[in-house]
Each structure stands twice: as structure tokens, then as C-alpha cells.
N, C-alpha and C positions, 0 to 999 in steps of 0.2 A: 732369155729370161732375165727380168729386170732385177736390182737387191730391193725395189722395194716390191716387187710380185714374190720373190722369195723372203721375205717378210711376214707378207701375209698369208703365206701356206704355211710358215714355221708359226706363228702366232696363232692362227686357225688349228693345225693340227695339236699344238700343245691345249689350248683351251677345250678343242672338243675331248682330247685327252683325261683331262680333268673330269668334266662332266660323264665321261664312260666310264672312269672310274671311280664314282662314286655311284654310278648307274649300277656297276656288275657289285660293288661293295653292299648298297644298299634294295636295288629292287632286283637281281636277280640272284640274291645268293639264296631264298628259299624257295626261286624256282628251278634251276640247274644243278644238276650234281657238282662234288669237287670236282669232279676232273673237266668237266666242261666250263667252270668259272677258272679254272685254271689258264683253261684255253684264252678265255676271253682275257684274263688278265694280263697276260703274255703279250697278246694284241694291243693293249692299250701300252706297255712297256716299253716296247719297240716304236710306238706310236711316238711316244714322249720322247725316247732318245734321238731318235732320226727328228721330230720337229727341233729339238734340239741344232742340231745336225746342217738343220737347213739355216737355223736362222745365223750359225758359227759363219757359214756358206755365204750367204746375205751381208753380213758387216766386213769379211773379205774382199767383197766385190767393192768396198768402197775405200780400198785402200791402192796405191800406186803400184800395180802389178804386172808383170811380165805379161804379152798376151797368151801364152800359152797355160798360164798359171790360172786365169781369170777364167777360159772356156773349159778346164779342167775342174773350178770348184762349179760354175754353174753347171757342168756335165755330171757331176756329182750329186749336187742338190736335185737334177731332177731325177736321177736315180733314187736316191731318198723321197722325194713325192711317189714317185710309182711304185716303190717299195712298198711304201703305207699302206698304198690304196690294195697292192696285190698281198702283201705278207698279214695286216693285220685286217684289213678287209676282209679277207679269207676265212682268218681264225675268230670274227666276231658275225659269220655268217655260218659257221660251221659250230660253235656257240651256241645261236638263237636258233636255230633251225637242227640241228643235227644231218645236217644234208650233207653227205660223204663227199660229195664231188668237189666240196670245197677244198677239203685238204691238199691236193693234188697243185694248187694256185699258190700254197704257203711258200714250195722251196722257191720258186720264182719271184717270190717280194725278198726273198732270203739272200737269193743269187744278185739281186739288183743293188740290197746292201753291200753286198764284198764286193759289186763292181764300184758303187759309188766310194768306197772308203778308200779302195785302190786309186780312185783318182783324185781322192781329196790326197791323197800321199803321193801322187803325182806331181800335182798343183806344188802343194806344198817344198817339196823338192827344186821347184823351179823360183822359188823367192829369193833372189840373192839378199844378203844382208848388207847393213850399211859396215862399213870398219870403220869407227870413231876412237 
């Protein structure tokens, strides 16, 4: 994964972010109950912080980094993309549809953030600094 393919999954997922959350703000808060705009809102949260996430991931990868440091943030970031698509994907299908079986897909976009963060703190770990 390139920084500027991780780029465009961090700009893409923050923009379509955007747009779901004026989506579930504006056309579906008088069709879902609170608790399911809750859901949905959650999903677009998580959406933003991890597109966040990726594109932190993306401008590392352009900096002079240990190689171990480098296939730890991209091993990250795509955790953060599958994340998305499994944790918030999930809760904005289980949202619009009330279809149970979605939930069951939430803890595994869950589990793929506490793995991606664990190796963005890996990565990170392995930056030696300058001493000036």
C-alpha cells in the first residue's frame, strides 16, 4: 500500500463521513429511532477517527523511516481500512435495515482497530530520533 493509495482511502473515508453524517443528522433522524441513529452515528465517528488514522499513516510513510517502522504504519492503516468497512459498515447496515446479523461483524472492525493502533505503536516505537 502506497501513501498516496492511503491517502485516498483517508480522504474518501473522511468525506464520505461527512456526507453520512449529515445523512443520519438530517434524513434519517425522523426515520429511525434514537437508538438506531445512535448506532448509525457511532459508525460514522469511528469512520472519521480511523480516516483520520490513515491519512496520520499516509504522511509517515513519507518520512525517512526504519523499514520496520514503515511496514508497521502501512500494516496499520490497512487495519484501519478494514476496520471501517467491518466495524462501521456493520453498525450502518444494522441502522438501515435492522438486520441482527450485522452486529455480530461490529467486534471484528473493533478488534482490527486495537490491532492497527497496536502497531501504529509499534511502528512508532521503532523511530529513532535525531540528538541535535
Amino acid at each position: 500500500m502506497t501513501s498516496k493509495n492511503l491517502l485516498v482511502f483517508g480522504g474518501a473515508f473522511a468525506g464520505i463521513g461527512v456526507g453520512l453524517g449529515a445523512f443520519a443528522a438530517h434524513g434519517l433522524k425522523a426515520q429511525l429511532s434514537a437508538y438506531l441513529l445512535e448506532v448509525f452515528q457511532t459508525g460514522v465517528n469511528y469512520q472519521f477517527i480511523h480516516a483520520l488514522a490513515i491519512l496520520v499513516c499516509a504522511v509517515l510513510l513519507n518520512f525517512s523511516l526504519p523499514t520496520k517502522a514503515r511496514k508497521a504504519f502501512c500494516a496499520a492503516a490497512i487495519c484501519f481500512i478494514i476496520g471501517v468497512f467491518c466495524f462501521s459498515g456493520s453498525l450502518y447496515a444494522l441502522a438501515l435495515t435492522g438486520i441482527k446479523w450485522f452486529g455480530p461483524i461490529t467486534p471484528f472492525g473493533g478488534l482490527l482497530f486495537m490491532v492497527g493502533w497496536a502497531l501504529f505503536i509499534f511502528a512508532a516505537l521503532q523511530i529513532k530520533e535525531d540528538k541535535q
